[in-house]
C-alpha positions as CSV (number, residue, x, y, z in Angstrom):
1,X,0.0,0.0,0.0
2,X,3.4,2.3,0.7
3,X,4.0,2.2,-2.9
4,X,0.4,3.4,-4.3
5,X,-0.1,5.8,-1.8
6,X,3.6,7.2,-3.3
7,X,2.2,7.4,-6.2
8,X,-1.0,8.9,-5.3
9,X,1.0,11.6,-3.8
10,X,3.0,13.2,-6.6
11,X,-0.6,13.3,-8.4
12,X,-2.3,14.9,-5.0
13,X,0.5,17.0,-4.1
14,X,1.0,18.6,-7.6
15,X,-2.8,19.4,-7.9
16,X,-3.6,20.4,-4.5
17,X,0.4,22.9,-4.2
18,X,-1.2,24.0,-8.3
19,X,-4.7,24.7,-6.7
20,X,-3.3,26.8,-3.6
21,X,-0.6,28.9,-5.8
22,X,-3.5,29.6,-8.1
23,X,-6.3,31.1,-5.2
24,X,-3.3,32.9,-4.1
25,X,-1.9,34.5,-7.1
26,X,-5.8,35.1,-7.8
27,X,-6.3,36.5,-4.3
28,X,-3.3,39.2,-5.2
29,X,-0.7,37.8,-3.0
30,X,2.3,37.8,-5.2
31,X,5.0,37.6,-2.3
32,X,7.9,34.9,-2.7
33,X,6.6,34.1,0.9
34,X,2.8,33.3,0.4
35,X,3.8,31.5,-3.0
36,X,6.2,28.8,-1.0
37,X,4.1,28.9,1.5
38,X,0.8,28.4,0.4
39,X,2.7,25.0,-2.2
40,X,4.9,23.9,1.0
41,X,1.1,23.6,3.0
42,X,-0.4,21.8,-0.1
43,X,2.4,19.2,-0.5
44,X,2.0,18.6,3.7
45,X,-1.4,18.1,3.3
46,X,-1.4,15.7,0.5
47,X,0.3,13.3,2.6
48,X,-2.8,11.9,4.4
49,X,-5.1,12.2,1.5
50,X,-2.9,10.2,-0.5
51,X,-3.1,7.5,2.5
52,X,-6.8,7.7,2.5
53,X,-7.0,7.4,-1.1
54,X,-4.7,4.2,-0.9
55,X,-6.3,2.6,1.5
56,X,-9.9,3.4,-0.1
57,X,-8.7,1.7,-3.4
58,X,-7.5,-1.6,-0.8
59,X,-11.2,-1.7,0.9
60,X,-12.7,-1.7,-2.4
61,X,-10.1,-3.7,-4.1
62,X,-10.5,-6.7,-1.7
């Protein structure tokens, strides 16, 4: 399951990082600071919705 859920997370982590740079840079904040910020907090929380989806795709697997 450690190796799908890797997997799952360079798809997650890219779209959700993507998604937060975009509402920022939409929202006007064009700082270097809220930029890294906003993609470091996007790959962080792509860790445990890449485990959920992982284990989601076991359950339904089995």
């Amino acid at each position: 399951m450690l190796r799908l859920a890797s997997i799952l997370y360079t798809l997650i982590a890219t779209a959700l990082a993507g998604s937060g740079v975009i509402a920022v840079l939409s929202a006007g904040l064009v700082s270097t600071v809220a930029i890294v910020s906003v993609a470091a907090a996007g790959c962080v929380a792509a860790l445990p919705v890449s485990w959920l989806v992982a284990k989601k795709l076991y359950q339904n697997a089995a």
